[in-house]
N, C-alpha and C positions, 0 to 999 in steps of 0.2 A: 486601454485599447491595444496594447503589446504586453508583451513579458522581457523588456530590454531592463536594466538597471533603473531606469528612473521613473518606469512604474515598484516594479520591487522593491528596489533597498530605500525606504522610506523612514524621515525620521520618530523615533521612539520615546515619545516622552512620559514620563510617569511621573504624578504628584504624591507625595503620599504623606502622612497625617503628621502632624507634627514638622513637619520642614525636615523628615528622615532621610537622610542620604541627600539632601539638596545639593546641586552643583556637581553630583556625579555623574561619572560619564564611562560606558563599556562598548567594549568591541564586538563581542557574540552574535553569531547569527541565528535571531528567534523568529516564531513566527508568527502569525492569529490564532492559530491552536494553542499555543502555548500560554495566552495570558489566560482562560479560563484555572487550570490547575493551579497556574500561581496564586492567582487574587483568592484561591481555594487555601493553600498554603499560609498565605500571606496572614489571614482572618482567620486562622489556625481549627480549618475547617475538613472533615476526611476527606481522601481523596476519590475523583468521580471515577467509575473503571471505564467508561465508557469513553471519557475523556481520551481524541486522540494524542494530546502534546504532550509538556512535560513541565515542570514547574523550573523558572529560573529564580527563586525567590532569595535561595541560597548564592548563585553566582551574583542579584545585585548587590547584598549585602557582605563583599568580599570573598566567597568563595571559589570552586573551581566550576566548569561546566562541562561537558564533553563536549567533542566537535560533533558537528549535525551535517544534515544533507536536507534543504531546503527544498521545496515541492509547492507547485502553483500550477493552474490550470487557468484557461481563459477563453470562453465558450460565449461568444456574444457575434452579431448579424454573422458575419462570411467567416469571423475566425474561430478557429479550433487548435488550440495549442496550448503543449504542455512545457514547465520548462523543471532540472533541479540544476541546484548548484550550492556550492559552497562558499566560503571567502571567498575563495581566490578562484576556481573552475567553475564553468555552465555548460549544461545542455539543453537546448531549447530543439521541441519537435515540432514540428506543422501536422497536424493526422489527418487533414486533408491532401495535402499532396506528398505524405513522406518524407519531405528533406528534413535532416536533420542537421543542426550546426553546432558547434564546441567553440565556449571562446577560455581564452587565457585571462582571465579578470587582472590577475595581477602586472601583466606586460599591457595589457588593453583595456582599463576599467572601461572606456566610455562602448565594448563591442564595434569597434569598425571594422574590425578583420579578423571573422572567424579561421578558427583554423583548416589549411585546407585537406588534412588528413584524421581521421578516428583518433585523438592519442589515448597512450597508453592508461591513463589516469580515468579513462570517460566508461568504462564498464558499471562500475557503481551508481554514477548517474543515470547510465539508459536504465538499469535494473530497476530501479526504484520507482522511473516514469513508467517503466512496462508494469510494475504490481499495481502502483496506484490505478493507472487505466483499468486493471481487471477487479478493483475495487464496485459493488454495485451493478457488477454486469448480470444482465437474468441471464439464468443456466445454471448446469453445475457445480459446483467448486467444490477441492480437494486440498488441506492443507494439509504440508507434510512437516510437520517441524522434528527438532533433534539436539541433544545434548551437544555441543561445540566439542568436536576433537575425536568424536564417534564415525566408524564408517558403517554402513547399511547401501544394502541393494534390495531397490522395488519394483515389484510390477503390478503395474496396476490397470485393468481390464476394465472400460464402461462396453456393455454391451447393450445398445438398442437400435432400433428401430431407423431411428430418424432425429437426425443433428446436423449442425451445422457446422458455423467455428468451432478449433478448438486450439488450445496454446498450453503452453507451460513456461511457468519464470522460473529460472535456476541458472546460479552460477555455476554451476558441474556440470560435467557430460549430461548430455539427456538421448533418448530413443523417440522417438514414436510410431506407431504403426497402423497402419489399418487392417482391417481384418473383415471376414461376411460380415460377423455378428458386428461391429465398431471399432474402439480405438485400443489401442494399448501405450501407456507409457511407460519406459523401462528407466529408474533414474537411479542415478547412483550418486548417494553422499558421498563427496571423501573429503579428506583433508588438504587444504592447501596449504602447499610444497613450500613455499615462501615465508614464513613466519610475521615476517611485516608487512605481507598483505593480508596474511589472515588476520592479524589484530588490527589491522586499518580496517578491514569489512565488517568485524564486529564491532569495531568502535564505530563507524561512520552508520551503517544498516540496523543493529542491535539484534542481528538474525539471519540466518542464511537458509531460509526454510524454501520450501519450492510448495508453489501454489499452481495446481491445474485447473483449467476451465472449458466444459466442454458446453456447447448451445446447445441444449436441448427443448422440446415445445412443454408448454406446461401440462400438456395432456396425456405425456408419451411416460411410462413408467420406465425403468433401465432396471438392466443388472451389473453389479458392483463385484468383483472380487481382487484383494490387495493380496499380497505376497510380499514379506518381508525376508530377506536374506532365506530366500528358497522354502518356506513356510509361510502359511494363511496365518494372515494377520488378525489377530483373536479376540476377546471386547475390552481387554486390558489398557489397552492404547487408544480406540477408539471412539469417537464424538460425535454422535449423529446430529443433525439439526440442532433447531432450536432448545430442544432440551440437555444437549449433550447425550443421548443413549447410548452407551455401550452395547453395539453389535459385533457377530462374527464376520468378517468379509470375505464369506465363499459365497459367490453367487447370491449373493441378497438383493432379491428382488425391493424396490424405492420407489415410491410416490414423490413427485416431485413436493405436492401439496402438504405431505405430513413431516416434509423433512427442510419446511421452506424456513428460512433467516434472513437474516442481514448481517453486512461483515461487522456492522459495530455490534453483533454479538459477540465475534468470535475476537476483538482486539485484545480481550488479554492473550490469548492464543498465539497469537505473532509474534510474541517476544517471550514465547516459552522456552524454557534451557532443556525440557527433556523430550524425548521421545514423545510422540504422537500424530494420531490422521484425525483429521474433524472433515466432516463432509456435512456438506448445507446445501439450498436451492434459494438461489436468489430469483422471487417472483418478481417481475416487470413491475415498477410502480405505477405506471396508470399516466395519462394526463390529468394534469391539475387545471381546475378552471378557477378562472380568476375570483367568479362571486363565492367561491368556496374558504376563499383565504379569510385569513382574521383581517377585519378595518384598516387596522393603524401599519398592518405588516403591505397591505394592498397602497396604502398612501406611502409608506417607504419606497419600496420598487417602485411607484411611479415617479416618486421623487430623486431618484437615483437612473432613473433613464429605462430600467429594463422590461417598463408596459408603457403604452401608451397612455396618453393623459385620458 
């Protein structure tokens, strides 16, 4: 019913064959995503790509883990809230009325007293709740990724007809503009100045990519032109849809319909170390009607509160 600590940080038990590792006990913070790749590891079985988490299979059985940034959503009657956090910081959003709150976990485990100003540490967590939110959304999307330690200046031109929202995630300066024909985004990678923030964002994020999204109708074709460091962006770098195509982006006119995905296409793509733009359409899924579901998935959700009996 909330995203407070004692829906969240819940305990973690794991049995496993032979009495392996019994009576251990670890700190890390993992998540639901993460045990499908483990128990993949575990059964020394390849790995899924599609899979978003990551395998702790290695940190139960003594080794090290990286530090993580946790991420939960919670979409049920009146609420709509996102929360990340780590050990020790949280941010928890309301997306129905905007307020956002930060608490200090380690001065405040049990959340009685957020903090009452943005601090310094909470950029990383808004960043991560604003991607996840543009995870899934119908419209356009533009990923920009890049080799860590590289600078590039882009601009990137959607020109159509008829849109709506539009946003971009990035921790760097950004532009944007409107224009007759649409938008333009002007972004510029650089390097962060601070050494142990930039290895804290690579360690905590695994990427600092900038991802646009512009609401477009599924009927309305657009035209696309990228500019990389004052030159069109060429099919070199380039990923169109579901296939990945390698196009030029001068003015390339796009069917929403031939260039449509989903982001768990593009998840290896988010944690690319080099250069590149992938561009996709995420079509609206539809309503789902309940007689359409599989049986035993239909008697879950009822059994679990979120249909009616």
């Amino acid at each position: 019913k909330t995203l407070y600590e004692e829906q969240l940080r819940i305990p973690f038990l794991w049995k496993l064959p032979g009495e392996h590792l019994k009576g251990g006990h670890r700190d890390a913070l993992v998540e639901m995503v993460d045990i499908a790749p483990t128990i993949l590891e575990l059964i020394s079985a390849p790995p899924e790509p599609r899979f978003q988490g990551r395998s702790f299979w290695d940190y139960l059985n003594g080794g090290s883990i990286e530090p993580a940034i946790g991420y939960a959503s919670l979409e049920l009657n009146d609420a709509n809230l996102r929360a990340a956090k780590t050990i020790e910081k949280k941010y928890l959003r309301d997306t129905e009325t905007g307020e956002s709150l930060w608490y200090d976990l380690a001065a405040d485990p049990g959340e009685h007293a957020p903090l009452t100003e943005p601090p310094t540490w909470g950029d990383e967590l808004v960043q991560l709740v604003d991607r996840m939110e543009q995870r899934g959304r119908s419209g356009l999307h533009i990923l920009i990724t890049r080799e860590f330690g590289t600078e590039h200046e882009l601009l990137c031109h959607v020109e159509t007809n008829r849109f709506g929202a539009y946003e971009i995630v990035l921790p760097y300066p950004y532009d944007v503009m409107l224009s007759d024909t649409g938008i333009v985004f002007a972004v510029q990678l650089r390097n962060i100045q601070d050494p142990s923030i930039a290895q804290s964002w690579r360690e905590m994020m695994e990427h600092d990519n900038a991802h646009i999204f512009v609401e477009i109708p599924e009927d309305e074709t657009f035209t696309l032109t990228i500019e990389k460091d004052g030159q069109v962006l060429g099919p070199d770098h380039v990923h169109i849809g579901h296939a990945m195509a390698p196009m030029t982006l001068d003015r390339l006119t796009l069917n929403p319909a031939a260039i449509a995905a989903a982001w768990t296409d593009m998840e290896q793509a988010w944690h690319s170390q080099a250069f590149g733009v992938y561009v996709w359409y995420e079509v609206s899924p539809g309503a789902l009607r309940a007689e359409d579901l599989d049986p035993d998935v239909l008697e879950a959700l009822r059994d679990h509160g979120y249909l009616a009996p």
